[in-house]
Backbone as CSV, one residue per row, in Angstrom:
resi,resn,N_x,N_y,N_z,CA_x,CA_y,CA_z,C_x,C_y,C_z
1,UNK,-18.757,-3.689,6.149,-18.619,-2.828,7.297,-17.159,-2.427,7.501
2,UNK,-16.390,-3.163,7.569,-14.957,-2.989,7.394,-14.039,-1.794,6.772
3,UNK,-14.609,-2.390,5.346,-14.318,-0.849,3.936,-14.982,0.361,3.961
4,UNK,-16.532,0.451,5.207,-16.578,1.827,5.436,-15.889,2.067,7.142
5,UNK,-15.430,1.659,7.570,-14.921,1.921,8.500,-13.184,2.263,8.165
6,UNK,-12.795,1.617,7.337,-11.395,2.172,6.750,-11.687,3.752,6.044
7,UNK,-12.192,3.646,4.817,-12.826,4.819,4.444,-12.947,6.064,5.590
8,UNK,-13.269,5.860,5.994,-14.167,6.895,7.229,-12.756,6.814,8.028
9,UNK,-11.755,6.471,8.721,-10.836,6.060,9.474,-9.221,6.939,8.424
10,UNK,-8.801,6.788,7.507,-8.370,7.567,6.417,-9.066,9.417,6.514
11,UNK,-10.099,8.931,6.070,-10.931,10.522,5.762,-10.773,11.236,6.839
12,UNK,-11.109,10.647,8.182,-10.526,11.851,9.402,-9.043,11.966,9.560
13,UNK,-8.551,10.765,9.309,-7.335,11.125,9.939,-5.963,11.530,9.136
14,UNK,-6.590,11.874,7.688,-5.925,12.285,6.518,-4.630,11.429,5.934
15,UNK,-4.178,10.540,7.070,-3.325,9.579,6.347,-3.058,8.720,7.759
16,UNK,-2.813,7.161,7.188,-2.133,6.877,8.492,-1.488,5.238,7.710
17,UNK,-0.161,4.812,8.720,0.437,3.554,9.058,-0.285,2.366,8.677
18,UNK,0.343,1.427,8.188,-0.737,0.122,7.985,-0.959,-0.626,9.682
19,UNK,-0.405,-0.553,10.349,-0.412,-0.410,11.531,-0.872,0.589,12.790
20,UNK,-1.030,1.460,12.448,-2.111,2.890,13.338,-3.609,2.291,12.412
21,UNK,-3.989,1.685,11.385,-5.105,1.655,10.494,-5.739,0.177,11.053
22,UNK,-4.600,-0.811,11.542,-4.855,-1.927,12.143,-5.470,-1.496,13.824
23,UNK,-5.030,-0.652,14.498,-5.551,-0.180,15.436,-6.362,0.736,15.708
24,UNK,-6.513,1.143,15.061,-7.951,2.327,14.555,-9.185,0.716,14.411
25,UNK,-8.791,-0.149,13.985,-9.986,-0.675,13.295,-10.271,-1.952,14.723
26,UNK,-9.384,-2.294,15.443,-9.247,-2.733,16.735,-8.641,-4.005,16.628
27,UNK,-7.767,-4.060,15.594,-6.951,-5.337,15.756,-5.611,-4.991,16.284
28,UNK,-4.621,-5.764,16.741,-3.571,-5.367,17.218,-2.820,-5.047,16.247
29,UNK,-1.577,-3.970,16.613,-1.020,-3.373,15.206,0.482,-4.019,14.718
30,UNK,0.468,-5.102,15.612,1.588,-5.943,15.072,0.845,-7.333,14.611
31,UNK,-0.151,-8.064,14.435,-1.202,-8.818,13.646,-0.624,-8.855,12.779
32,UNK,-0.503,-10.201,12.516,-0.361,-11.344,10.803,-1.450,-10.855,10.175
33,UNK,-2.641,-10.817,10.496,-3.844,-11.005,9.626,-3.794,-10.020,8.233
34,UNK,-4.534,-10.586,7.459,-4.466,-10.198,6.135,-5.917,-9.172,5.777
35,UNK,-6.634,-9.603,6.767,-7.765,-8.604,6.378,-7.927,-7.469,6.591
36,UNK,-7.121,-6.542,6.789,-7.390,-5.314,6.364,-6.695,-4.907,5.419
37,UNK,-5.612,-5.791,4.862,-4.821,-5.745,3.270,-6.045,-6.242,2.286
38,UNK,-6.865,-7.360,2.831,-7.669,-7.536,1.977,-9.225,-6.315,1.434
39,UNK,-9.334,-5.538,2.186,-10.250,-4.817,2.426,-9.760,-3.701,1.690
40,UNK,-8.333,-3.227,1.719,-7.756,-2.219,0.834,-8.053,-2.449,-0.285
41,UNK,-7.678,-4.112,-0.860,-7.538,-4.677,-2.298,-9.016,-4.520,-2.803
42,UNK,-10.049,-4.684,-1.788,-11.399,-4.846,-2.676,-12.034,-3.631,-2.900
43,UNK,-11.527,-2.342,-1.812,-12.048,-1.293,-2.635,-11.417,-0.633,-3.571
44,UNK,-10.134,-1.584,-4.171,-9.247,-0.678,-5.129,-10.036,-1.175,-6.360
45,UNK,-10.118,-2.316,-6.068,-10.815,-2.994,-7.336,-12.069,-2.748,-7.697
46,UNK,-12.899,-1.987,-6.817,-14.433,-1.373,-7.172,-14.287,0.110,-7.333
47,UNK,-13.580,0.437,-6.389,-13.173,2.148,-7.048,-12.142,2.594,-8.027
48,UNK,-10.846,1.544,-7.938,-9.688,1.969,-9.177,-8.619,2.110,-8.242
49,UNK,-7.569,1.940,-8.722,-6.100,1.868,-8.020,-6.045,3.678,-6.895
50,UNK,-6.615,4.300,-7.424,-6.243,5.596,-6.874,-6.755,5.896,-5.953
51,UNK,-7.641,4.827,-5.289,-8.842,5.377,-4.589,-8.087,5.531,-3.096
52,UNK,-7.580,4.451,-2.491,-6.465,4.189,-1.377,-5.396,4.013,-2.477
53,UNK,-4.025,5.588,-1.629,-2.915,5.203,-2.263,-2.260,5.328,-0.952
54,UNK,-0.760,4.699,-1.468,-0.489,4.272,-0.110,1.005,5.151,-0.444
55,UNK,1.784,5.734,0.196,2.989,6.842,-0.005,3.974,6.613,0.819
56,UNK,4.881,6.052,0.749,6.001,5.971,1.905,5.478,5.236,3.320
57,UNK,4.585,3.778,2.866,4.119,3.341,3.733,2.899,3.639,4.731
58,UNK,2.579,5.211,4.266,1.460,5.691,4.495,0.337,5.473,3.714
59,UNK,-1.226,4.861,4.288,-2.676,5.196,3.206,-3.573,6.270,3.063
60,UNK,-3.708,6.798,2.387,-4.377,8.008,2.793,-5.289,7.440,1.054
61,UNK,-6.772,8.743,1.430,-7.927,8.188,0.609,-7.238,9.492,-0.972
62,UNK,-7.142,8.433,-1.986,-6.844,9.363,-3.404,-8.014,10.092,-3.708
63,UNK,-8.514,9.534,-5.084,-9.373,10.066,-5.733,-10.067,8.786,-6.282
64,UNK,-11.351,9.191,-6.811,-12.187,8.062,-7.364,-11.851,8.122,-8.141
């Protein structure tokens, strides 16, 4: 649920902060937590490095 809610969260908002992406998803945007780094990592690894690229600290959705 997570990885389509990132997905979907990216796709409207054409790019955003690892922190605006932590609050989009409703955790606080200064949060230790690792799970939404982890959630990046597992759809890179089922879709391919390009899928979330991340640009000057920005994520925005690549290509499959």
């Amino acid at each position: 649920r997570l990885q389509t809610q990132i997905v979907v969260a990216l796709y409207k908002s054409g790019g955003m902060t690892s922190a605006q992406l932590k609050g989009a998803l409703g955790y606080a945007a200064n949060t230790s937590t690792h799970t939404v780094d982890t959630a990046i990592y597992n759809l890179r690894r089922v879709y391919g490095r390009d899928f979330i690229i991340n640009t000057n600290g920005v994520y925005s959705l690549g290509r499959i």
